[in-house]
C-alpha positions as CSV (number, residue, x, y, z in Angstrom):
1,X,20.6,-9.6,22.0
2,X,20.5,-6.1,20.6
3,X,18.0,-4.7,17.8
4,X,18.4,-4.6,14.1
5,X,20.2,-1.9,12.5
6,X,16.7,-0.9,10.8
7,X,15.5,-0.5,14.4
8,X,18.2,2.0,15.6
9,X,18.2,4.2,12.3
10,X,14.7,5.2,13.4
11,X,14.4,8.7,14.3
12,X,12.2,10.9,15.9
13,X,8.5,10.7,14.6
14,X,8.0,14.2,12.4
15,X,4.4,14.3,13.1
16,X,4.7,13.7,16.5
17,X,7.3,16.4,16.9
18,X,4.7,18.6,14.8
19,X,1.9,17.9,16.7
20,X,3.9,18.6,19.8
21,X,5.0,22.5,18.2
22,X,1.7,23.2,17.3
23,X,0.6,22.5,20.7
24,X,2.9,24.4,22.3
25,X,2.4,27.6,20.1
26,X,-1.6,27.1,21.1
27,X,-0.9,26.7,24.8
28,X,0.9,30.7,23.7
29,X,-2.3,31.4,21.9
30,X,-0.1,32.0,19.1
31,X,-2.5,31.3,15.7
32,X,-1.8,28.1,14.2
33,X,-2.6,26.1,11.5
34,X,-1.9,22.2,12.1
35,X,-1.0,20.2,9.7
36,X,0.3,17.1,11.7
37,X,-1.6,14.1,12.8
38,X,-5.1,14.0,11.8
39,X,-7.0,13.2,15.1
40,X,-11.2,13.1,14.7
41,X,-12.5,16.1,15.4
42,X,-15.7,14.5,16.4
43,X,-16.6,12.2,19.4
44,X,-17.4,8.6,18.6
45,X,-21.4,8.2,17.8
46,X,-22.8,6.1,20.6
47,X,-24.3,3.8,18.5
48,X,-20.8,2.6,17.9
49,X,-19.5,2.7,21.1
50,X,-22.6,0.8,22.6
51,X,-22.1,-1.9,19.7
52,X,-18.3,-2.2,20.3
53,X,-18.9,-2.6,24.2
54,X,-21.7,-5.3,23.5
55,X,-19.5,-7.2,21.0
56,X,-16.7,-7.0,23.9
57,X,-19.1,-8.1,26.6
58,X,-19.3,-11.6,24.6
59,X,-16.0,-12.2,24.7
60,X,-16.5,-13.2,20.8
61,X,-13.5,-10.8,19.3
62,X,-11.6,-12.3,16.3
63,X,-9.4,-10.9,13.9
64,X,-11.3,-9.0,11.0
65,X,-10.5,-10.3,7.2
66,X,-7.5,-8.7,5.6
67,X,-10.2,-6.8,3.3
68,X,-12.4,-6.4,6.6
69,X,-15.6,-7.0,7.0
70,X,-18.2,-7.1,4.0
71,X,-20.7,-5.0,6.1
72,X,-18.2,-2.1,7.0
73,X,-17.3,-2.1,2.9
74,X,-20.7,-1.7,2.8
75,X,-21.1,1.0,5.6
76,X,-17.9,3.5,3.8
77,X,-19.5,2.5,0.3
78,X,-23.2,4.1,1.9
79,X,-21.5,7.0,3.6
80,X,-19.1,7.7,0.4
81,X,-22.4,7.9,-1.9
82,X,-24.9,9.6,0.7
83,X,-21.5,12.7,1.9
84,X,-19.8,13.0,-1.7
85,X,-22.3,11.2,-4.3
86,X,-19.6,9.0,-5.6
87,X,-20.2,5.6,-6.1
88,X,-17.5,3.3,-5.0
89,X,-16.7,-0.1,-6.2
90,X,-16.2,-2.7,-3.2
91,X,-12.9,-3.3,-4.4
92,X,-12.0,0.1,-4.2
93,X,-12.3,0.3,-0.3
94,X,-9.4,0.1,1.3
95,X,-9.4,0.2,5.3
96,X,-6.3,1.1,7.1
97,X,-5.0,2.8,10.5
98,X,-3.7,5.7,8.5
99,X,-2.3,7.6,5.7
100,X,2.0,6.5,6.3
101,X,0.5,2.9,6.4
102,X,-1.6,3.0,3.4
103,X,1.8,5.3,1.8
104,X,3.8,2.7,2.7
105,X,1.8,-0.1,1.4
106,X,1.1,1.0,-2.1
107,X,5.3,1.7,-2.4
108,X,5.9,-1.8,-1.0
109,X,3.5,-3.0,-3.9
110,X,4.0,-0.9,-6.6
111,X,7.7,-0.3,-6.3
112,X,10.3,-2.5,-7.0
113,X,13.9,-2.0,-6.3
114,X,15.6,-0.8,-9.6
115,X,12.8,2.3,-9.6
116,X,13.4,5.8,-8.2
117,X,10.9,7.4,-6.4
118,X,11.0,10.8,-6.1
119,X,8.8,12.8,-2.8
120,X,8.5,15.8,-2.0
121,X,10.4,16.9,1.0
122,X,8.6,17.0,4.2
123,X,5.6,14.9,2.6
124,X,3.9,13.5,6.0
125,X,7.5,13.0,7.3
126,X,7.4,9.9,5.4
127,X,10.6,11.1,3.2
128,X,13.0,9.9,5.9
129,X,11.2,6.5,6.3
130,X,11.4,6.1,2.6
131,X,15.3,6.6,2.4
132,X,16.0,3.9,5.1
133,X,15.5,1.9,2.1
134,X,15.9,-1.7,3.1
135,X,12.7,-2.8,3.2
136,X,11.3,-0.7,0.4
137,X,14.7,-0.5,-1.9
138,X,14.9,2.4,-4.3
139,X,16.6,5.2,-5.4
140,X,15.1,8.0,-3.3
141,X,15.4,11.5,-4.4
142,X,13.7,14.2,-2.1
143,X,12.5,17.6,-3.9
144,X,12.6,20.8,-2.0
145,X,9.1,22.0,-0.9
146,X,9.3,24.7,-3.6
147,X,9.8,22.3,-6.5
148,X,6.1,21.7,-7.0
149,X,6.4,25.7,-8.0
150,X,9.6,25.2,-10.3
151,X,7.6,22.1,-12.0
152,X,5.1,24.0,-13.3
């Protein structure tokens, strides 16, 4: 058995080799200004980590809801009006593991194969992804980081 051809054209993770640059200049206390993968800067509150390790301790995990759970909704809509002062309509949450996923799922719905999408080059590293094309299916045209200039 051997893997899809999808499979093998996967390269090298940008952000992962950026993240791994950027350490490597800090470890030379060279001055640096990341722009890879977004880790938290804080440490988990305890509250959570106490509820996650009780809810574990039950043995009662389940899969969440596609559109999680109402009370997390419920929790970003809170936090969203109390940090920014926006109020968010419940089905404007969206919850995901990350900015490529949620990237990658508004192409897969929005996009349909006879469009062009057009990215600018470098943009998360998802550029590359977009151009392997056989899942996602358009006309891909990558601008040079200097176009945004150009454009006006």
């Amino acid at each position: 058995m051997s893997i899809s051809h999808l499979a093998r054209s996967i390269g090298e993770s940008a952000t992962l080799k950026l993240n791994e640059r950027a350490k490597l200049l800090v470890d030379q206390n060279q001055p640096v200004i990341h722009l890879g993968g977004g880790e938290p800067k804080n440490k988990v509150p305890l509250t959570a980590i106490l509820h996650s390790a009780a809810r574990l301790t039950t043995g009662d995990v389940k899969y969440v809801p596609t559109d999680v759970t109402p009370s997390l909704k419920k929790a970003i809509i809170r936090y969203t009006e109390e940090n920014y002062g926006w109020l968010v309509a419940p089905e404007n949450v969206i919850v995901s593991s990350g900015a490529k996923q949620s990237l990658f799922n508004a192409l897969v719905s929005l996009v349909d194969p006879q469009d062009e999408v057009i990215v600018l080059a470098g943009a998360f590293g998802f550029g590359g992804r977009i151009r392997q094309r056989p899942i996602v299916g358009q006309s891909v045209h990558p601008l040079p980081p200097n176009a945004r200039r150009s454009c006006g």
